[in-house]
C-alpha positions as CSV (number, residue, x, y, z in Angstrom):
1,X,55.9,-36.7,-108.4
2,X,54.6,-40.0,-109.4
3,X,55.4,-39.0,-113.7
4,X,58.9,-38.5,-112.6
5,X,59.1,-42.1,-111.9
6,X,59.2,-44.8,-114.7
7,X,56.2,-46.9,-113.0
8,X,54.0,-47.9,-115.6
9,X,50.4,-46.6,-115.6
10,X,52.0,-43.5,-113.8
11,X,49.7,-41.0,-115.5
12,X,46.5,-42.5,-114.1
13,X,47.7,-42.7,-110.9
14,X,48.8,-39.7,-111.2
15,X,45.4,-38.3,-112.7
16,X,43.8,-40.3,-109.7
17,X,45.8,-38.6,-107.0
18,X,45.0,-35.2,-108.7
19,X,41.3,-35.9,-108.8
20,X,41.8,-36.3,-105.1
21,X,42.9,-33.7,-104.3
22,X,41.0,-31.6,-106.4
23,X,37.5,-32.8,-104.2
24,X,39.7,-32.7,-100.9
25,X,39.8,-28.9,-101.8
26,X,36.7,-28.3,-103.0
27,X,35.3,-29.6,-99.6
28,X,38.1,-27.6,-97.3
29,X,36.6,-24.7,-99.7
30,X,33.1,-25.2,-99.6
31,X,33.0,-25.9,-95.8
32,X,35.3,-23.3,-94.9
33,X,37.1,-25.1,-92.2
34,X,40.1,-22.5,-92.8
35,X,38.1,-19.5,-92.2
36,X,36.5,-21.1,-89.4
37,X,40.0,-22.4,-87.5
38,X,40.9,-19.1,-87.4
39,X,38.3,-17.3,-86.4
40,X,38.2,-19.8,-83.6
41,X,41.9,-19.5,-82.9
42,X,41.3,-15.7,-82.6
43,X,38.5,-15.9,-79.7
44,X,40.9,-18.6,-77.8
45,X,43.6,-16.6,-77.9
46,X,41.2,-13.5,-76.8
47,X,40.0,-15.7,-73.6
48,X,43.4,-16.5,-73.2
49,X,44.4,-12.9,-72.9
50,X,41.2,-12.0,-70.7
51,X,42.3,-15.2,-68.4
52,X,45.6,-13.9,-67.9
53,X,44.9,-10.5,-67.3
54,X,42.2,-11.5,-64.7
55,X,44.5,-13.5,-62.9
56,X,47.1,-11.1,-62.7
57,X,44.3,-8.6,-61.3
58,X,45.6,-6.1,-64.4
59,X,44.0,-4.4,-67.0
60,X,40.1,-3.8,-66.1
61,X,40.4,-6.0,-63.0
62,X,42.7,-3.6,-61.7
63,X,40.0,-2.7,-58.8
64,X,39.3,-6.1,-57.4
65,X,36.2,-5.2,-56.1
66,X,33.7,-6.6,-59.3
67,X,36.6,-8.5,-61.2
68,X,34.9,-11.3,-61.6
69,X,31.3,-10.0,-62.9
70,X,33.2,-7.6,-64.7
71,X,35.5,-11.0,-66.4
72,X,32.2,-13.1,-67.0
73,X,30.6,-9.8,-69.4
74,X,34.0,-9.5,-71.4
75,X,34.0,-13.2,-71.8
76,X,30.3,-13.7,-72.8
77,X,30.7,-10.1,-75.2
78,X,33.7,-12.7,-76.8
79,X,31.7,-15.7,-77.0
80,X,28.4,-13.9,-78.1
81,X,30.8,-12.0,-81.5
82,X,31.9,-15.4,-81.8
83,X,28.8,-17.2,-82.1
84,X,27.0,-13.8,-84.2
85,X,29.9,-14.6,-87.0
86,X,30.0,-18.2,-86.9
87,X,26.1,-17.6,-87.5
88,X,26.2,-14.8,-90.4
89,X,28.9,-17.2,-92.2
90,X,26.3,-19.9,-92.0
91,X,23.4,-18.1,-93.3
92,X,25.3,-16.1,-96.0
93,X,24.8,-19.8,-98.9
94,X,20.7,-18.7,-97.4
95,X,20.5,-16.0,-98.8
96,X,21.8,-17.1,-102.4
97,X,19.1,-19.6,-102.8
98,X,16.3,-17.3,-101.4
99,X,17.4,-15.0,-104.1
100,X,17.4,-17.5,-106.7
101,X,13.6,-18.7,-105.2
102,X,12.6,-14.9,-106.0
103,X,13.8,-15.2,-109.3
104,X,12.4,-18.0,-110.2
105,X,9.1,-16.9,-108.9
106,X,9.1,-13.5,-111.0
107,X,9.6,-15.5,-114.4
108,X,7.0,-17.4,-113.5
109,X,9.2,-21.1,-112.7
110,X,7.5,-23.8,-110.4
């Protein structure tokens, strides 16, 4: 936006600003805070659901009689897939380097 101005020295700013953005990206990329938002978005909106149907006393807590045992299992079963994805995401990069480790070892690297 800045080369459509006649500011002199535009093209370095501009090359600046792109540089920016360029490792603003790279980090939203390499940290995957995108992937992660969403997947968090998903189990709020699941408690969410699991809250209102508990408090409506619809759904599986139809019966009444072990609603609320019944509501902390499905909301620990959300939480636990939650934290087992958030955890295989994590180690995923792991298993890269261990790889390369193995390969270094087999040619006979230090």
């Amino acid at each position: 936006m800045l080369a459509i101005f006649s500011i002199p020295s535009s093209g370095k700013v501009t090359a600046v600003l792109g540089l920016v953005m360029l490792v603003v990206e790279g980090l939203q990329q390499l940290n995957q805070y995108q992937t992660n938002w969403i997947s968090y978005r998903s189990t709020c909106e699941a408690l969410r659901h699991e809250k209102y149907l508990f408090l409506a006393g619809a759904g599986p807590y139809a019966k009444g009689e072990q609603a609320l045992p019944l509501l902390a299992d499905r909301i620990e079963g959300l939480i636990s897939q939650e934290h087992a994805k958030w955890l295989s995401a994590q180690q995923q990069p792991g298993k890269h380097d261990d790889k390369d480790a193995q390969a270094l070892r087999l040619i006979g690297s230090p």
